[in-house]
N, C-alpha and C positions, 0 to 999 in steps of 0.2 A: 624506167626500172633498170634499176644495174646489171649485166651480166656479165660473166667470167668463168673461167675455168677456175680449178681445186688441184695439188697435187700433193698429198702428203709423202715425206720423205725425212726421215732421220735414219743416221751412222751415210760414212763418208759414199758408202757403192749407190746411196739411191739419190743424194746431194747430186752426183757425179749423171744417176741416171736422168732426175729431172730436169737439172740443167740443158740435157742434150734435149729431150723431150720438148722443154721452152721454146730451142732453137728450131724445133722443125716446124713447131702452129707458127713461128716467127716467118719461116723462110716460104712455107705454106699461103702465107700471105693472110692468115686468119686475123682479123680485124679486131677481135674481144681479147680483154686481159686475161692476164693468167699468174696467181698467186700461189704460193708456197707457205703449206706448216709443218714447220720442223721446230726442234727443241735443240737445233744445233748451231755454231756459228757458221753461218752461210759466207764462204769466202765474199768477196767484193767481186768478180768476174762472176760468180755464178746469183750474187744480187742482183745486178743490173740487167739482169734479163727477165725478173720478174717486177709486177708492177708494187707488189706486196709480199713481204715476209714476215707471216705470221707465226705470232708461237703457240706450240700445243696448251691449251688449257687447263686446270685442275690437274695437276699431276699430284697428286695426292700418293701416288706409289709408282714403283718403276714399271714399264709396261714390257715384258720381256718376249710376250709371245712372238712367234715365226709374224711376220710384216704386219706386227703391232696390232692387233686387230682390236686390244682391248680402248685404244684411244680413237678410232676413227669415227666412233658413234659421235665425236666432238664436231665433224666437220661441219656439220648444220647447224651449228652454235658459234662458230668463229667463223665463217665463212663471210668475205668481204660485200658479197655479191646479194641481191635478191634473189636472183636465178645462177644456177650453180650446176656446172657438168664438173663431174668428180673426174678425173684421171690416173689410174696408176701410176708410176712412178718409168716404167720398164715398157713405156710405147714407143712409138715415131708417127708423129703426122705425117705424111705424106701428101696429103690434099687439103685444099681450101677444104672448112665443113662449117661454114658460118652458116649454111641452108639447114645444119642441125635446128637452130634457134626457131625455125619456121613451125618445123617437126611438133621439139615440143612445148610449143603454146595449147595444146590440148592438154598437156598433159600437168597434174603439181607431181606428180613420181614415176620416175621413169626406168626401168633396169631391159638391155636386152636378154634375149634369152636364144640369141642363136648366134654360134662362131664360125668361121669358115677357115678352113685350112690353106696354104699358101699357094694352093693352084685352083682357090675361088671356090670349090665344093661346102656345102654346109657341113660341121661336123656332126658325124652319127656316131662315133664313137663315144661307148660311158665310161670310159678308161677310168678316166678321175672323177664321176660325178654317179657311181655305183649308191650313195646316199640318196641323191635325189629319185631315180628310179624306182631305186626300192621302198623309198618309204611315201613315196607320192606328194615330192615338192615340188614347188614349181621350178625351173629350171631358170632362177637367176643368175647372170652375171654381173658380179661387181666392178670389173675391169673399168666400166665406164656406166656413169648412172649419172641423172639428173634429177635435183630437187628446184620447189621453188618453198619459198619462202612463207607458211602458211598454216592453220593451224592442222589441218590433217598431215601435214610432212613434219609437221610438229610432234605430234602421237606418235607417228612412223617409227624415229627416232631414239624419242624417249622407250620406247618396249627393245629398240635395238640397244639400248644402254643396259636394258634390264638382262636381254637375251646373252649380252657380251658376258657381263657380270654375274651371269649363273648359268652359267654356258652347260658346263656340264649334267642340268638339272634338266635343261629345253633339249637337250640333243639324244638324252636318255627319255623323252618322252617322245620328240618327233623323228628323233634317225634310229629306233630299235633293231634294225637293220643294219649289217655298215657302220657302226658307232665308228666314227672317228675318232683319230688320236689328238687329233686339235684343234680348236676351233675355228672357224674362217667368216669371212664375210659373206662371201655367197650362201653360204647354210645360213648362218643369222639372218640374214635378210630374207630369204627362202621362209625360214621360220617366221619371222615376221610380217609376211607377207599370208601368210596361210591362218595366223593365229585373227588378224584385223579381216580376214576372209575378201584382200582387193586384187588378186590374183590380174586377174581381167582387166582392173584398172589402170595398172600401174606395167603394163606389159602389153605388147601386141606381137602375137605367133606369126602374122602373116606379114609383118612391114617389115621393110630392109634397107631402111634409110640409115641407123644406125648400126654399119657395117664395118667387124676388125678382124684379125687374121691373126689367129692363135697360134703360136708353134709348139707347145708343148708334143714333144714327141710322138707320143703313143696314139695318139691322135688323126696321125698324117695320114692313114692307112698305107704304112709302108707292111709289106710280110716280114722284113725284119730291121726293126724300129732300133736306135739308139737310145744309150742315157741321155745323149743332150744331141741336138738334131744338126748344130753345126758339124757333126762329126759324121754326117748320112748328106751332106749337100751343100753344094756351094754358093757364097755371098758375093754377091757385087752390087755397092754401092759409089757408082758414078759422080763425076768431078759436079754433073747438076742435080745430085743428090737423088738421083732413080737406083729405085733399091730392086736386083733383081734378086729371087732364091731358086738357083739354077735357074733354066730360060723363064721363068713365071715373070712377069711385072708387077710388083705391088702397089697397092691403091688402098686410100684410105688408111684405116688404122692399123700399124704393124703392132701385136703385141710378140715382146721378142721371147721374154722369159726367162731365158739362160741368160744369168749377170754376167759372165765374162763378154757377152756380143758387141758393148759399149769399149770400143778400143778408142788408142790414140790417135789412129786414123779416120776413123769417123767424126771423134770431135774436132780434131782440124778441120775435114773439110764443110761439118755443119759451122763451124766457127768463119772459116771463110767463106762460107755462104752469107 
């Protein structure tokens, strides 16, 4: 049975982000492919680092929302793979995770629901996730999810198509709380996850094998937090590509977040890696 990674990426900043992204499962020594869908032209440098460059499907209208949310219900429809770990666009592998695979053979749908901040603590903060608390969803993360190929991740899907597409119908029935201003995938999937009632299934509170490191500010529990976290602590990433944030060491999955942290010196030296 096939597997690989997922990256969706369109407009030139997340071409540029997944590009770098490719090179770290590359330099990580991660053994499975890893494919790209975008609606864009994928220079030749940043093709050849992926196995497959997929196009978005059905665009039947422009999809303008904040990191496109309305097209990603597609991934499980164009997806090259039988088994398929999504990635966002704005990570860094830092470590082999081919033991992922092992993980989830238990599972056909897999979303974590715990981040940790960049000195390893789980985060407790609901800074950004004031919806989920309050309205009693479950606490998905999209950053990183796995499907397999199947008819219940089949369903999964199709209602995440319906939820995308009447977003403001479902989030006026389940976020009356915290109504957000737009819609996202972690609520979608949240929502659909509560409406098929597999909460349990498709999630485990207690496992930490699937482990990434958030930086979204407000998060860090700093007493006084910046707009963007590069501007409260300092980066180094190493000629053998060890990323510290201030003395911390990171492992596993960096999620970085702030689009400018992708410089020209990082891609040099993931490039000459």
């Amino acid at each position: 049975m096939s597997k690989g990674f997922l990256v969706y990426a369109n407009g030139e900043l997340y071409l540029q982000q997944a590009y770098v992204l490719a090179l770290s499962l590359k330099k990580s020594n991660n053994k499975f492919p890893i494919s790209i869908v975008t609606d864009n032209n994928v220079p030749n440098h940043i093709k050849k680092v992926f196995d497959n460059v997929v196009t978005v499907p059905w665009k039947d209208q422009e999809d303008n929302s904040r990191y496109q949310v309305f097209s990603r219900w597609k991934l499980y429809h164009c997806t090259p793979y039988e088994e398929t770990v999504v990635l966002d666009s704005d990570l860094l592998v830092l470590e082999n995770i081919d033991h992922w695979w092992e993980f989830f053979e238990k599972y056909y749908l897999y979303f974590p629901t715990k981040a940790y901040t960049y000195r390893g603590d789980i985060v407790t903060s609901n800074y950004y996730r004031k919806q989920f608390d309050n309205n009693n969803l479950p606490n998905i993360y999209s950053t990183i999810f796995y499907f397999k190929k199947n008819e219940i991740s089949h369903q999964f899907f199709k209602w995440v198509e319906i939820v995308n597409n009447n977003w403001q119908l479902f989030y006026g029935s389940f976020c009356k709380n915290n109504y957000p201003k737009n819609p996202s995938m972690d609520l979608t999937h949240a929502i659909v996850s509560k409406i098929l009632n597999i909460d349990d299934v498709i999630t485990n509170k207690l496992e930490k094998t699937i482990f990434f490191t958030h930086m979204k500010p407000m998060i860090q529990d700093w007493k006084y937090p910046e707009e963007d976290w590069q501007f409260k602590i300092g980066t180094y990433l190493t000629r053998d590509l060890r990323l510290l944030i201030g003395n911390y060491l990171q492992k596993g999955i960096f999620h970085y977040t702030s689009n400018n942290f992708i410089n020209d010196d990082i891609i040099k030296k993931y490039e000459s890696a």
